[in-house]
C-alpha positions, 0 to 999 in steps of 0.5 A, a space after each residue: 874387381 870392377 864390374 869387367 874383372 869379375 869376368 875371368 876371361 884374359 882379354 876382360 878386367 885388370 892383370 896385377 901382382 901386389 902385397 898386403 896384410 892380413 888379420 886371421 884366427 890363429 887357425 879355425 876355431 880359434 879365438 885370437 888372432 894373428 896378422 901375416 903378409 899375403 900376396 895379391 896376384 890376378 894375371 891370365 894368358 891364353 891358358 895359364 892363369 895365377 890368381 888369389 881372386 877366388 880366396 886361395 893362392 892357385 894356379 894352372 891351366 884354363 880352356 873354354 871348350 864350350 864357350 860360356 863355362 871354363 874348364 882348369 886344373 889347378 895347384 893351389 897353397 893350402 895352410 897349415 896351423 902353427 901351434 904356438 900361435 894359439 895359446 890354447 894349442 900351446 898348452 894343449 901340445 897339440 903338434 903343427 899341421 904343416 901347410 902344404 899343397 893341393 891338386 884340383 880341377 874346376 868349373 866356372 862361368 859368367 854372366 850379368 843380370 842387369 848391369 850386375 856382373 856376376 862369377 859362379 866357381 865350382 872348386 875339387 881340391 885334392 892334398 898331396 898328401 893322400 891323409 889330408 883328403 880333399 874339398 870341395 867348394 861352390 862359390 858365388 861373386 857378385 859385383 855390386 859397386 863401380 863409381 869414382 874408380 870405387 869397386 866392390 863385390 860380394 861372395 858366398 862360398 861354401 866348402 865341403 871336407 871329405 873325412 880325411 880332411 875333416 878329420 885331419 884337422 879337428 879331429 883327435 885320435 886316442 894317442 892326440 887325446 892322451 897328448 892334449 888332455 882333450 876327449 877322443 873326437 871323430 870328425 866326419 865329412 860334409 858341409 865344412 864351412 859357410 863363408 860371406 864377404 865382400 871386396 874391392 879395389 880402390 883406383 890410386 893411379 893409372 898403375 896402382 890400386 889398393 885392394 881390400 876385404 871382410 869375410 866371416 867364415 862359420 864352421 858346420 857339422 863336425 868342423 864345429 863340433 870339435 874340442 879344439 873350436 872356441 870359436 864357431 864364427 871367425 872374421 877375416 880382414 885385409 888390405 894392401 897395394 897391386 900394380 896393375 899392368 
């Protein structure tokens, strides 16, 4: 994530594949929280690409008809939420979401101002499953920091829900309400959540970096107004180690 790697051309920034660790919500809303493995992967060819640069695990095809914007489609990791990671869940009955998948397309380009590198993304993702809806997001990475082999960056994305996806995940139909003991809610599309964080990398070696970030995601709309939201704000944390080819 040096300056050169928020570009997202093959032949510009680094290729690498490592592990970390990450603390989370037990879901979206929640508040408490869990710590999991995650991987980190960043590795580009002509026009297949995987990478978990962007805030999910995705991968697919990329061309660059125009130039200066890149064109892809992708499939992408989508989580789920485990009931027994969250005591209020837990004693609510809620079922589990199981994770799953998604299909998409997307759009993004580069440019510097100054010195400053910076990546702007825009993200259709589309479930699997046709009852989980899709989303959209925009989202924008600056390159802020690169001395003593010390590289940071900071990001916004916001993330738009269709009502089906919204719905999918906080709302509550009758026969939920009658399992959990929590008023029937209705949940429907728009602007889902805000994100602000910031990540980097630390040069260890020639082959061996440590990879970091901090992120506060904001619920808006009927994603925060849901019955099963304690928490409108949650924070996300993780670190770990990439080999870099």
């Amino acid at each position: 994530m040096s300056p050169v790697s928020f570009a997202q051309d093959a032949d510009k920034g680094d290729a690498y594949v490592g592990l970390g660790a990450r603390v989370r919500p037990a879901y979206d809303g929640a508040d408490s929280r869990r710590g999991d493995a995650i991987p980190y992967v960043r590795l580009y060819g002509e026009h297949l690409f995987a990478r978990t640069t962007q805030q999910i695990l995705e991968g697919g095809v990329r061309s660059n008809p125009l130039g200066g914007v890149v064109f892809g489609a992708q499939v992408a990791y989508e989580a789920g939420r485990i009931t027994d990671e969250s005591a209020f869940l837990t004693a609510h009955n809620f079922e589990d979401i199981d994770a799953g998948a998604s299909v998409g397309v997307h759009a993004e380009t580069d440019w510097t101002i100054g010195s400053m590198p910076l990546n702007a993304l825009v993200r259709y993702r589309r479930n699997t499953d046709s009852d989980r809806g899709s989303e959209v997001d925009l989202r924008l990475t600056a390159g802020v920091f690169s001395r003593w082999g010390v590289n940071a960056g900071v990001f916004g994305q916001l993330t738009w829900s269709d009502e089906k996806a919204t719905q999918d995940y906080f709302g509550l139909t009758p026969q939920q309400s009658a399992q959990t003991g929590l008023p029937a809610y209705s949940a429907g599309a728009g602007l889902r959540n805000i994100m602000l964080g910031i990540q980097g990398s630390v040069d260890v070696s020639k082959h061996w970096l440590v990879l970091w970030g901090l992120n506060a995601r904001r619920l808006e709309g009927d994603a925060r107004n849901s019955p099963i939201v304690q928490e409108g704000t949650n924070w996300f944390a993780n670190g770990g180690l990439a080999y870099r080819f």
